[in-house]
C-alpha positions in Angstrom: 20.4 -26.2 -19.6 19.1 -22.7 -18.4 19.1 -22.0 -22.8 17.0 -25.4 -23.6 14.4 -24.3 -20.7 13.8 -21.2 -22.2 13.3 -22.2 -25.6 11.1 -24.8 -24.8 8.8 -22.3 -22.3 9.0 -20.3 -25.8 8.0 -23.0 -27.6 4.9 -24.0 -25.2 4.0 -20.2 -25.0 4.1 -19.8 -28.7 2.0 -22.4 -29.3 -0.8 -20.8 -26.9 -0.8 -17.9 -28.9 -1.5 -19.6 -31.9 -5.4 -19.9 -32.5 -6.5 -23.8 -32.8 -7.8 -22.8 -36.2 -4.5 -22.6 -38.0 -6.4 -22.8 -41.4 -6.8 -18.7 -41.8 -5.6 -16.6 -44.2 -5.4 -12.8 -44.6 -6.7 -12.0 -48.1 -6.0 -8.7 -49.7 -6.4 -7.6 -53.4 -7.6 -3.9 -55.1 -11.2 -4.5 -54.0 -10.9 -6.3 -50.6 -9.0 -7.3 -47.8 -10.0 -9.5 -45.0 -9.2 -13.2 -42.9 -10.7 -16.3 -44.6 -11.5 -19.5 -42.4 -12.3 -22.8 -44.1 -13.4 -21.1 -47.5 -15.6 -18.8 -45.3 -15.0 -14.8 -44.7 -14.5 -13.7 -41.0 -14.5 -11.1 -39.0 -14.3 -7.3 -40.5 -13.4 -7.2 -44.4 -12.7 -3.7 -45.8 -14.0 -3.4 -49.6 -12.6 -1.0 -51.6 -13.3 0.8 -55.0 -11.3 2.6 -57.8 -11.4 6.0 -58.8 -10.8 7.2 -62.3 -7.4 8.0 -61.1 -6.9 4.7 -60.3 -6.8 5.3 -56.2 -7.8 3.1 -53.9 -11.1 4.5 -51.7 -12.8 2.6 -48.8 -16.6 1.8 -49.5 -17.4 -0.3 -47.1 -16.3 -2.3 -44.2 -18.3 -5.4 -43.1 -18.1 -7.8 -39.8 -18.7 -11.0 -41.5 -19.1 -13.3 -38.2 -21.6 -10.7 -36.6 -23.1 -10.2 -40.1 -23.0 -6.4 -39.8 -22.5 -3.2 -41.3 -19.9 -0.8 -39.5 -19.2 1.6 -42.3 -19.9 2.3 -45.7 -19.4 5.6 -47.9 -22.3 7.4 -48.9 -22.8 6.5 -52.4 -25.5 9.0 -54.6 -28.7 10.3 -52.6 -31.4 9.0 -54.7 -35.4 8.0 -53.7 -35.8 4.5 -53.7 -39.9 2.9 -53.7 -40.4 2.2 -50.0 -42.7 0.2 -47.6 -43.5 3.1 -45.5 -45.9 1.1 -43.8 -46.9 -2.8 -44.4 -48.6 -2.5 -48.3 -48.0 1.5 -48.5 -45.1 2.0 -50.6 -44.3 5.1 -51.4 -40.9 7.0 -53.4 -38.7 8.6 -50.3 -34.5 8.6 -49.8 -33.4 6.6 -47.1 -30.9 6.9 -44.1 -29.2 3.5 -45.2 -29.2 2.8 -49.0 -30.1 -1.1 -50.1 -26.0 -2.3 -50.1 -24.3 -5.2 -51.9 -21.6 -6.3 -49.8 -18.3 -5.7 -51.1 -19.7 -2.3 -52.8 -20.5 -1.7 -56.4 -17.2 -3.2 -57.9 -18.3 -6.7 -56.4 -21.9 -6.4 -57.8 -20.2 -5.1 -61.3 -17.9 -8.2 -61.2 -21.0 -10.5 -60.6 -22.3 -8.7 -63.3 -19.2 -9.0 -65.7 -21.0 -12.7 -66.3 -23.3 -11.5 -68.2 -24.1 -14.0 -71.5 -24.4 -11.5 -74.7 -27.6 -13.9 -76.9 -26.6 -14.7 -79.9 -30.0 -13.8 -81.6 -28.9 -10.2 -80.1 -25.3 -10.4 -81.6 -26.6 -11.4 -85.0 -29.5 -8.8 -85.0 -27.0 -6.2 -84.3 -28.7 -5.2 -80.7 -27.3 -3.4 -78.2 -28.4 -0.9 -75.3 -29.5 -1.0 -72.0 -32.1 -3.4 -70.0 -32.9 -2.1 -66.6 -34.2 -5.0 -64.0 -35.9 -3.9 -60.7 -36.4 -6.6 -57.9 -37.5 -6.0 -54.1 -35.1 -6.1 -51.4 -36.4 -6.8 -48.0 -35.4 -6.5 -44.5 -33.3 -9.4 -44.3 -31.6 -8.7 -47.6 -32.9 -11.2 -49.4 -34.2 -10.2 -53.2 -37.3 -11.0 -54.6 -40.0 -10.0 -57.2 -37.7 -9.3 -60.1 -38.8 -7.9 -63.5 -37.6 -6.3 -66.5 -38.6 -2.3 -66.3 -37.1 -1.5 -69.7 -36.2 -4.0 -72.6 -34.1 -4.0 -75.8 -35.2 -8.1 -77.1 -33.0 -9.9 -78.6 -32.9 -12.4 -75.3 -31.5 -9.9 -73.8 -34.2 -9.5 -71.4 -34.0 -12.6 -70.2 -30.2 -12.6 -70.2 -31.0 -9.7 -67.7 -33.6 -11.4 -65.9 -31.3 -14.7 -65.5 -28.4 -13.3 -64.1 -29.7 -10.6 -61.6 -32.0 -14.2 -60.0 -28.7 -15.7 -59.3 -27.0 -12.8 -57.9 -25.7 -14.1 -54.6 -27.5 -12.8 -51.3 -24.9 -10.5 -50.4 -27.6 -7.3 -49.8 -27.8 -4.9 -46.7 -31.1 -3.5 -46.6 -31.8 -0.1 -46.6 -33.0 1.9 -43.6 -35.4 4.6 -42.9 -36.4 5.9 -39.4 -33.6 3.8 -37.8 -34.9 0.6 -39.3 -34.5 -2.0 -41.8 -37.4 -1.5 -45.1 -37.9 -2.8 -48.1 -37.0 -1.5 -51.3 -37.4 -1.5 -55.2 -33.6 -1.6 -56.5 -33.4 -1.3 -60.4 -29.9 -2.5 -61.9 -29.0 -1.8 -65.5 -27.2 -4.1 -67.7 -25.4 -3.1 -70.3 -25.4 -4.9 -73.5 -22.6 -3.2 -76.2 -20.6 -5.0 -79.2 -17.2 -5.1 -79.6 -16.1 -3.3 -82.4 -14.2 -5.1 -85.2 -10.3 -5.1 -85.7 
């Protein structure tokens, strides 16, 4: 009798410890790891990139429910064009970098859907077409245009697929603050060699 009471106060006390939402999942691959809820990401993912070596480094690590930034590696110090001041933009680095969430290896995956034109392919065109849009301070991206071309359709290719990139950006910061940036993003457009 005393055996069947204690199970059953572990059973009861089990069961408060188990959250009502028994639909999440702990995720974890090369490039992230985190708890999914309903389809959704919660709580704090870590994203992680590769070196050439093939480790595993931490890039960034994101609270999804409070929809902020707790750490991210410093990527390259480079001046980004800034609204200093409402309509005075101006070249200056930043505190904060403009971020895509889940690092550069989720925005190269995004970009891995990139549509080679066939007009391109059967002109023999390849190279690079850089696209610059403005992020503001709520991440969102706007204003985008093609700052160097190759033709082909590849421009627009370019064009396309940077408009539908998900808004997944962290804008950058200066002075403790959130400002708006010019971001340019290259694609690359190279044929496969024959076999």
């Amino acid at each position: 009798m005393k055996h069947a009471y204690t199970l059953g106060a572990l059973c009861a006390l089990s069961l408060l410890l188990i959250s009502p939402d028994t639909t999440a999942q702990r995720r974890k691959s090369d490039l992230e790891a985190g708890e999914m809820v309903k389809g959704k990401k919660v709580g704090v993912w870590e994203y992680f990139s590769l070196t050439r070596d093939g480790r595993q480094v931490l890039v960034q690590r994101y609270d999804h429910t409070a929809n902020k930034l707790i750490f991210y590696r410093p990527i390259e110090d480079i001046p980004y064009e800034t609204e200093v001041q409402p309509g005075q933009w101006t070249r200056t680095r930043v505190e904060q970098p403009p971020l895509f969430i889940g690092g550069e290896a989720a925005l190269a995956a995004y970009m891995a859907r990139l549509n080679y034109p066939q007009q391109a392919q059967s002109r023999n065109i390849q190279g690079r077409v850089l696209v610059s849009f403005a992020i503001d301070t709520l991440g969102r991206a706007t204003s985008h245009k093609v700052l160097m071309g190759i033709g082909g359709g590849c421009d627009e290719e370019a064009l396309r697929l940077s408009r539908t990139i998900p808004a997944q950006w962290i804008p950058a910061r200066l002075n403790g603050r959130a400002v708006p940036v010019v971001y340019e993003l290259p694609f690359t457009f190279r044929l496969q060699a024959p076999r």
